[in-house]
C-alpha positions in Angstrom: -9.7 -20.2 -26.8 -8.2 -24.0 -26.6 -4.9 -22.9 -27.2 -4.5 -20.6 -24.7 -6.5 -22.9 -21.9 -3.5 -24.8 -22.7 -1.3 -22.2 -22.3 -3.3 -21.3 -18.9 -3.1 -25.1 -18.2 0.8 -25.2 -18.7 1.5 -22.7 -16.0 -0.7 -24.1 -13.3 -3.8 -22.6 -13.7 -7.3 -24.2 -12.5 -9.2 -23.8 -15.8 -12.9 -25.3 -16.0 -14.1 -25.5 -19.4 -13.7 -23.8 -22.6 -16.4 -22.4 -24.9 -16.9 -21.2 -28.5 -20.6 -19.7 -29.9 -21.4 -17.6 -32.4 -22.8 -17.3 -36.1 -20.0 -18.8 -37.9 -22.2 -22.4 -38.1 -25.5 -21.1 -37.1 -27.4 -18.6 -38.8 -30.2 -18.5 -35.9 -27.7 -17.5 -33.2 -27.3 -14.2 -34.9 -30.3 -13.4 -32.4 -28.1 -14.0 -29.6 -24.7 -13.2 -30.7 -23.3 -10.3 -32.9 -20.4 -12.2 -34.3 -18.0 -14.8 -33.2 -16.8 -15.4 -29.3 -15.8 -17.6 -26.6 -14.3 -18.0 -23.6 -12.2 -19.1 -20.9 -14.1 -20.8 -17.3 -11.4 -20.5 -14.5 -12.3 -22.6 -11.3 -14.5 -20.0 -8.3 -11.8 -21.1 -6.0 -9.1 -19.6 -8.4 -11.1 -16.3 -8.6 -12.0 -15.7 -5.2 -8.8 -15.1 -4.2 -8.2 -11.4 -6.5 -12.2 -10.3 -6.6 -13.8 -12.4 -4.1 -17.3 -10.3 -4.7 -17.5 -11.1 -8.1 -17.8 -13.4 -10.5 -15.7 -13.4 -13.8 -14.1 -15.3 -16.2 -11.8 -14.7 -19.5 -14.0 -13.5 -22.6 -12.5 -13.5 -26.5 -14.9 -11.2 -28.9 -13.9 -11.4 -32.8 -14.5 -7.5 -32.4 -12.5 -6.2 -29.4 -10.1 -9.4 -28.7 -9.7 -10.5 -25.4 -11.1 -9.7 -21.7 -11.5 -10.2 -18.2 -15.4 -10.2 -17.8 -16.5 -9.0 -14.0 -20.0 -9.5 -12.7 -20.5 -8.8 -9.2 -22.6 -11.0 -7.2 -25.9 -10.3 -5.5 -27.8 -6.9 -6.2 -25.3 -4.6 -8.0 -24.8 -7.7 -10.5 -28.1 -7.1 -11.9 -28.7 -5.4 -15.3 -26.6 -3.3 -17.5 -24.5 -5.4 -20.1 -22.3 -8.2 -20.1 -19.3 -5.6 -20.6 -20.3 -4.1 -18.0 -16.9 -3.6 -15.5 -14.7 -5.9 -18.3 -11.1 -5.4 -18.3 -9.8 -5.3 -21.7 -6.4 -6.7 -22.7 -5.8 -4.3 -26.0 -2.9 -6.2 -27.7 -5.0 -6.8 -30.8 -7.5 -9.0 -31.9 -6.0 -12.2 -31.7 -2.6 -12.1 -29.0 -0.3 -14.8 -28.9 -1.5 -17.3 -25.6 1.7 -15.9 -23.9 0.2 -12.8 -24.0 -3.2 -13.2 -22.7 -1.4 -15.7 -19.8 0.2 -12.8 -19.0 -3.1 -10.4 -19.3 -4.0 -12.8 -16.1 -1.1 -12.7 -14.5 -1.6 -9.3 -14.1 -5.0 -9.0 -13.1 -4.5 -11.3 -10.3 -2.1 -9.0 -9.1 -4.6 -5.8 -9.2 -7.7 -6.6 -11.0 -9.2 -3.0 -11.0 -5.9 -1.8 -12.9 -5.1 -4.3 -15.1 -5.7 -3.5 -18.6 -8.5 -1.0 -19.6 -11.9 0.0 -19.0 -12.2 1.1 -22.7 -13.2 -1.5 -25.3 -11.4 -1.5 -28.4 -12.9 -2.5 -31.6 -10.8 -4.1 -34.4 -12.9 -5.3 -37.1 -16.8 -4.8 -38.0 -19.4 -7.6 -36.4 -19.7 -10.2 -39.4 -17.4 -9.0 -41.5 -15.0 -11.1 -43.7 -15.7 -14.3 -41.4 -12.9 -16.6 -44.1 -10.5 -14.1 -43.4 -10.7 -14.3 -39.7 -11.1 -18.0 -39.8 -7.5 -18.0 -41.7 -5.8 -15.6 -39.1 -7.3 -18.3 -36.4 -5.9 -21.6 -38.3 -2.5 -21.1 -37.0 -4.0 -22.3 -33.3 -5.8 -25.0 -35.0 -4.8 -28.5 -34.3 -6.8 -31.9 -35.1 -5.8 -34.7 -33.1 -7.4 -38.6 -33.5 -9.0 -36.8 -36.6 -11.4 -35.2 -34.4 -11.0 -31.3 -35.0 -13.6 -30.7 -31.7 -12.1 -27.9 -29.3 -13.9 -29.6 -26.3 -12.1 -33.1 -27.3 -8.6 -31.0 -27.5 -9.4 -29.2 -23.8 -10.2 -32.2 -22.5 -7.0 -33.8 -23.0 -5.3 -30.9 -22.2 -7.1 -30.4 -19.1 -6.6 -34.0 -18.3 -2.9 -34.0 -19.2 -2.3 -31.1 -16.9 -3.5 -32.4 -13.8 -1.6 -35.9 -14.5 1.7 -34.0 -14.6 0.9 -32.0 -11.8 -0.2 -35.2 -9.6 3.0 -37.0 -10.4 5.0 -34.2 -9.6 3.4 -33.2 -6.3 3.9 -36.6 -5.4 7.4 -37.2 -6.9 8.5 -33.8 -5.1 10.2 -35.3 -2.7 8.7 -33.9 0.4 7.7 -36.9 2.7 6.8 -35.4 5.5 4.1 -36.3 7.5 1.5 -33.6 8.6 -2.0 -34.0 11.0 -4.9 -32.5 9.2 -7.9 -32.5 11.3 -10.4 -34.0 9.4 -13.9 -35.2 10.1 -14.5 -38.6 9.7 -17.6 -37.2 7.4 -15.0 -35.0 5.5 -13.0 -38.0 4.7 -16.1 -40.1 3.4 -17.0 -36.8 1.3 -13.4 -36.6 -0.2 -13.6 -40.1 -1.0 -16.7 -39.7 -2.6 -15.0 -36.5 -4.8 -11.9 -39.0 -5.8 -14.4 -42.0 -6.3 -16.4 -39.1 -9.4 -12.9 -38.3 -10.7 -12.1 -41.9 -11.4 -14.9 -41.9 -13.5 -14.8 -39.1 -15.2 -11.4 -38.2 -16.2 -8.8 -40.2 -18.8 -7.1 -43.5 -18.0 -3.7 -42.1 -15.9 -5.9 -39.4 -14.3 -8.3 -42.1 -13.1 -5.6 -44.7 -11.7 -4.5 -41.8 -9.7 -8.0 -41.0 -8.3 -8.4 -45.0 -7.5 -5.0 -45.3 -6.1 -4.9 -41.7 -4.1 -8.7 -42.9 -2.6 -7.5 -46.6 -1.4 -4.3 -45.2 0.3 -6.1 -43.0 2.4 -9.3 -45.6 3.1 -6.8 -48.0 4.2 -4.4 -45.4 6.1 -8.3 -44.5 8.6 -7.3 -45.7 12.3 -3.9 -47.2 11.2 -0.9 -45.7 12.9 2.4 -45.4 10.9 0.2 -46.8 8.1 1.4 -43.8 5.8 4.6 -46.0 4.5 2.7 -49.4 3.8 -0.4 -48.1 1.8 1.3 -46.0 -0.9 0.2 -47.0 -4.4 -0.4 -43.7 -5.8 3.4 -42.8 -5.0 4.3 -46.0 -6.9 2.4 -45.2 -9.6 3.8 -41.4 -9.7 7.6 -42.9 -9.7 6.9 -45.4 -12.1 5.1 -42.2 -14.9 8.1 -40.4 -14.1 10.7 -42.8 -14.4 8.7 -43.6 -18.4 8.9 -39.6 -18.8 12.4 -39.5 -18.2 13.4 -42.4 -20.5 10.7 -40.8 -23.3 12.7 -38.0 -22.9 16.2 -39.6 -22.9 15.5 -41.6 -26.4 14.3 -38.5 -27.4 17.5 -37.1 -26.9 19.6 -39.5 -28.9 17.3 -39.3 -31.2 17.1 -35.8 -32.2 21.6 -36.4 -31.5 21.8 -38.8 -34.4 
Protein backbone atom coordinates (compact mmCIF):
# COMPACT_ATOMS: atom_id res chain seq x y z
CA UNK A 1 0.00 0.00 0.00
CA UNK A 2 3.02 2.47 0.98
CA UNK A 3 4.77 1.97 -2.06
CA UNK A 4 2.28 2.80 -4.31
CA UNK A 5 0.99 6.03 -2.11
CA UNK A 6 4.40 6.87 -3.11
CA UNK A 7 3.92 6.13 -6.47
CA UNK A 8 0.44 8.07 -6.31
CA UNK A 9 2.41 10.83 -4.36
CA UNK A 10 5.20 11.09 -7.20
CA UNK A 11 2.74 11.99 -9.83
CA UNK A 12 0.80 14.68 -8.04
CA UNK A 13 -1.79 12.93 -6.43
CA UNK A 14 -3.67 14.31 -3.08
CA UNK A 15 -3.30 11.04 -1.00
CA UNK A 16 -4.60 11.13 2.75
CA UNK A 17 -3.43 8.23 4.61
CA UNK A 18 -2.50 4.76 4.14
CA UNK A 19 -3.87 1.71 5.93
CA UNK A 20 -2.91 -2.00 6.55
CA UNK A 21 -5.39 -4.49 8.89
CA UNK A 22 -5.86 -7.86 8.81
CA UNK A 23 -4.94 -11.30 10.75
CA UNK A 24 -1.39 -11.46 9.89
CA UNK A 25 -0.50 -9.99 13.69
CA UNK A 26 -3.85 -10.46 15.28
CA UNK A 27 -5.59 -13.51 15.66
CA UNK A 28 -8.93 -11.63 17.04
CA UNK A 29 -9.32 -9.61 13.86
CA UNK A 30 -10.16 -12.71 12.09
CA UNK A 31 -13.81 -11.67 13.30
CA UNK A 32 -13.58 -8.71 11.27
CA UNK A 33 -11.35 -9.47 8.42
CA UNK A 34 -11.07 -12.63 6.16
CA UNK A 35 -7.43 -12.22 5.43
CA UNK A 36 -5.01 -9.51 4.86
CA UNK A 37 -5.91 -5.78 3.25
CA UNK A 38 -5.40 -2.25 3.11
CA UNK A 39 -5.81 0.65 1.48
CA UNK A 40 -5.26 3.82 -0.14
CA UNK A 41 -7.32 7.38 1.44
CA UNK A 42 -7.32 9.97 -1.60
CA UNK A 43 -8.28 13.59 -0.47
CA UNK A 44 -12.74 14.26 -0.94
CA UNK A 45 -11.66 17.21 -2.98
CA UNK A 46 -9.61 14.82 -5.38
CA UNK A 47 -12.68 12.45 -5.74
CA UNK A 48 -15.37 14.77 -6.19
CA UNK A 49 -14.27 15.76 -9.22
CA UNK A 50 -14.91 11.92 -11.33
CA UNK A 51 -17.94 10.58 -8.84
CA UNK A 52 -18.97 13.57 -6.97
CA UNK A 53 -22.05 11.36 -5.32
CA UNK A 54 -19.92 9.02 -3.91
CA UNK A 55 -17.50 8.29 -1.74
CA UNK A 56 -14.54 5.91 -2.55
CA UNK A 57 -11.17 5.21 -2.11
CA UNK A 58 -8.38 2.62 -3.39
CA UNK A 59 -8.82 -0.90 -1.64
CA UNK A 60 -5.92 -3.93 -1.84
CA UNK A 61 -7.48 -7.56 -0.77
CA UNK A 62 -4.68 -10.43 -0.48
CA UNK A 63 -7.57 -12.39 -2.36
CA UNK A 64 -8.67 -10.30 -5.39
CA UNK A 65 -5.67 -7.61 -5.53
CA UNK A 66 -6.50 -4.19 -6.00
CA UNK A 67 -9.80 -1.87 -6.35
CA UNK A 68 -11.54 1.16 -6.56
CA UNK A 69 -14.15 0.90 -3.62
CA UNK A 70 -17.51 3.14 -4.50
CA UNK A 71 -20.06 3.91 -1.80
CA UNK A 72 -22.59 6.31 -2.63
CA UNK A 73 -23.59 8.83 -0.30
CA UNK A 74 -26.96 9.31 1.45
CA UNK A 75 -29.78 6.55 1.10
CA UNK A 76 -28.65 4.22 -1.77
CA UNK A 77 -25.23 3.98 0.26
CA UNK A 78 -26.87 2.01 2.82
CA UNK A 79 -26.45 -1.87 3.14
CA UNK A 80 -25.25 -4.47 0.89
CA UNK A 81 -21.37 -5.05 1.07
CA UNK A 82 -18.34 -3.22 1.02
CA UNK A 83 -17.81 -4.52 -2.65
CA UNK A 84 -20.64 -3.46 -3.46
CA UNK A 85 -20.17 -1.11 -6.92
CA UNK A 86 -16.03 -1.76 -6.61
CA UNK A 87 -14.11 -1.52 -9.67
CA UNK A 88 -11.60 -4.10 -9.88
CA UNK A 89 -8.18 -3.62 -11.46
CA UNK A 90 -7.45 -7.56 -12.57
CA UNK A 91 -3.64 -7.41 -13.20
CA UNK A 92 -2.96 -9.89 -10.50
CA UNK A 93 -2.69 -10.02 -7.04
CA UNK A 94 0.05 -7.80 -6.31
CA UNK A 95 0.66 -5.17 -9.69
CA UNK A 96 3.62 -3.19 -9.99
CA UNK A 97 2.71 0.67 -8.28
CA UNK A 98 2.92 1.81 -12.00
CA UNK A 99 0.24 -0.23 -12.72
CA UNK A 100 -2.33 0.53 -10.12
CA UNK A 101 -1.23 4.53 -10.74
CA UNK A 102 -2.42 3.81 -13.89
CA UNK A 103 -5.72 1.73 -12.72
CA UNK A 104 -6.53 5.56 -11.41
CA UNK A 105 -5.64 7.21 -14.06
CA UNK A 106 -8.13 5.59 -15.80
CA UNK A 107 -10.95 5.70 -13.56
CA UNK A 108 -10.72 9.40 -13.33
CA UNK A 109 -11.23 9.42 -16.78
CA UNK A 110 -14.61 7.25 -16.74
CA UNK A 111 -15.10 5.74 -13.39
CA UNK A 112 -18.13 3.48 -14.39
CA UNK A 113 -15.85 1.80 -17.17
CA UNK A 114 -12.70 1.51 -15.75
CA UNK A 115 -11.77 -1.90 -14.88
CA UNK A 116 -14.39 -4.54 -13.99
CA UNK A 117 -17.40 -5.17 -12.02
CA UNK A 118 -16.33 -8.85 -11.53
CA UNK A 119 -14.01 -9.72 -8.62
CA UNK A 120 -11.34 -11.92 -9.23
CA UNK A 121 -10.00 -14.26 -6.74
CA UNK A 122 -6.32 -15.31 -6.74
CA UNK A 123 -5.44 -17.13 -3.76
CA UNK A 124 -7.66 -18.80 -0.78
CA UNK A 125 -8.46 -16.42 2.50
CA UNK A 126 -5.54 -17.39 5.02
CA UNK A 127 -3.75 -19.44 3.03
CA UNK A 128 0.12 -19.70 2.93
CA UNK A 129 0.44 -16.13 4.76
CA UNK A 130 4.87 -16.63 4.62
CA UNK A 131 4.50 -17.02 1.16
CA UNK A 132 2.60 -13.98 0.49
CA UNK A 133 4.63 -12.06 2.99
CA UNK A 134 7.77 -13.01 0.66
CA UNK A 135 6.06 -12.02 -2.68
CA UNK A 136 5.34 -8.50 -0.59
CA UNK A 137 9.16 -7.99 0.74
CA UNK A 138 10.20 -6.70 -2.54
CA UNK A 139 8.07 -3.23 -1.60
CA UNK A 140 9.47 -3.42 1.82
CA UNK A 141 11.80 -0.78 2.88
CA UNK A 142 12.98 0.17 6.65
CA UNK A 143 14.20 3.55 6.99
CA UNK A 144 15.72 5.12 10.66
CA UNK A 145 15.35 1.32 11.59
CA UNK A 146 11.77 1.84 11.98
CA UNK A 147 9.98 -0.73 9.54
CA UNK A 148 6.31 1.24 10.35
CA UNK A 149 4.34 1.82 6.98
CA UNK A 150 2.70 4.98 8.56
CA UNK A 151 6.42 6.32 9.49
CA UNK A 152 7.38 5.58 5.66
CA UNK A 153 3.89 7.52 4.31
CA UNK A 154 4.53 10.13 6.33
CA UNK A 155 7.70 11.04 4.89
CA UNK A 156 6.60 10.43 1.68
CA UNK A 157 3.61 12.39 2.05
CA UNK A 158 5.65 15.08 3.55
CA UNK A 159 8.35 14.95 0.92
CA UNK A 160 5.81 15.30 -1.80
CA UNK A 161 4.21 18.33 -0.83
CA UNK A 162 7.81 19.98 -0.10
CA UNK A 163 8.81 19.44 -3.75
CA UNK A 164 5.70 20.49 -5.00
CA UNK A 165 5.72 23.86 -2.86
CA UNK A 166 9.21 24.73 -4.03
CA UNK A 167 8.31 24.17 -7.49
CA UNK A 168 5.05 26.09 -7.58
CA UNK A 169 6.90 28.71 -6.22
CA UNK A 170 10.17 28.43 -8.24
CA UNK A 171 7.90 28.15 -11.52
CA UNK A 172 8.59 31.22 -12.51
CA UNK A 173 5.25 32.75 -12.90
CA UNK A 174 5.19 36.11 -11.00
CA UNK A 175 2.28 37.49 -11.83
CA UNK A 176 0.11 39.14 -9.75
CA UNK A 177 -3.66 38.12 -9.59
CA UNK A 178 -6.87 39.78 -7.17
CA UNK A 179 -8.61 37.02 -5.36
CA UNK A 180 -11.50 38.22 -3.57
CA UNK A 181 -11.15 37.06 -0.35
CA UNK A 182 -12.95 37.80 2.89
CA UNK A 183 -11.11 39.29 5.42
CA UNK A 184 -12.65 36.07 7.55
CA UNK A 185 -11.38 33.78 4.78
CA UNK A 186 -7.96 35.05 5.15
CA UNK A 187 -7.93 34.65 9.09
CA UNK A 188 -9.34 30.97 8.42
CA UNK A 189 -6.43 30.23 5.90
CA UNK A 190 -4.03 31.49 8.29
CA UNK A 191 -5.39 29.44 10.88
CA UNK A 192 -5.12 26.21 8.21
CA UNK A 193 -1.19 27.23 7.56
CA UNK A 194 -0.67 28.05 11.31
CA UNK A 195 -2.05 23.68 11.98
CA UNK A 196 0.27 22.66 9.08
CA UNK A 197 3.34 24.20 10.70
CA UNK A 198 2.68 22.04 13.42
CA UNK A 199 2.00 19.15 12.16
CA UNK A 200 4.01 18.37 9.22
CA UNK A 201 8.19 17.74 9.06
CA UNK A 202 10.76 20.56 9.50
CA UNK A 203 10.97 22.04 5.48
CA UNK A 204 7.17 21.47 5.18
CA UNK A 205 6.67 23.55 8.37
CA UNK A 206 9.15 26.58 7.41
CA UNK A 207 7.04 26.79 4.45
CA UNK A 208 3.68 26.92 6.23
CA UNK A 209 5.35 29.76 8.77
CA UNK A 210 6.94 31.58 5.92
CA UNK A 211 3.83 31.26 3.25
CA UNK A 212 1.36 32.53 6.48
CA UNK A 213 3.75 35.73 7.51
CA UNK A 214 3.97 36.83 3.71
CA UNK A 215 0.42 37.11 3.35
CA UNK A 216 -0.34 38.55 7.13
CA UNK A 217 2.07 41.19 6.41
CA UNK A 218 0.99 41.71 2.49
CA UNK A 219 -3.26 42.58 4.41
CA UNK A 220 -3.80 46.45 3.45
CA UNK A 221 -0.34 46.96 1.95
CA UNK A 222 -0.23 47.95 -1.66
CA UNK A 223 2.67 46.70 -3.93
CA UNK A 224 3.62 44.87 -0.71
CA UNK A 225 3.77 41.48 -2.83
CA UNK A 226 7.73 42.17 -3.69
CA UNK A 227 8.93 43.14 -0.06
CA UNK A 228 7.28 40.38 2.11
CA UNK A 229 8.48 37.26 0.17
CA UNK A 230 10.22 34.74 2.47
CA UNK A 231 8.64 31.65 1.35
CA UNK A 232 10.03 32.41 -2.32
CA UNK A 233 13.46 32.75 -0.67
CA UNK A 234 13.24 29.83 1.01
CA UNK A 235 11.88 27.92 -2.20
CA UNK A 236 15.16 29.32 -4.28
CA UNK A 237 17.41 28.61 -1.77
CA UNK A 238 15.93 24.27 -1.47
CA UNK A 239 16.21 24.39 -5.05
CA UNK A 240 19.43 25.91 -5.55
CA UNK A 241 20.71 22.76 -2.60
CA UNK A 242 18.67 20.27 -5.02
CA UNK A 243 20.46 21.27 -7.95
CA UNK A 244 23.97 21.11 -6.42
CA UNK A 245 22.95 17.53 -4.57
CA UNK A 246 22.21 16.61 -7.90
CA UNK A 247 25.38 18.06 -9.63
CA UNK A 248 27.86 16.22 -7.08
CA UNK A 249 25.91 13.50 -7.72
CA UNK A 250 26.74 13.60 -11.10
CA UNK A 251 30.45 13.64 -10.85
CA UNK A 252 30.16 11.27 -8.61
CA UNK A 253 28.50 8.51 -10.23
CA UNK A 254 31.22 10.14 -13.52
CA UNK A 255 34.32 9.17 -11.58
Amino acid sequence: MTAVAEKLLSEGTPVSSVTAFGRYDDEEQGTHHDDVEGGIRLNESFTRRFLPDAETGLHWSATSGWCLWVIPRGPAGTGGTFYDGARWLGAGLIPEPDRVASFLSSLQLDPHAAGSSDRPFYRQPLHDLPGLCERLRVYRRVEYGNPSYELRFDNARCGAYYDRTVQALTSGDEDIVNVPVRRSELEALLHLLEFAEGSSHKPVRLFADYLAGDIAQRRGEPGSVNEHRRALAYAIEAKERKERAERRQQDDDGK
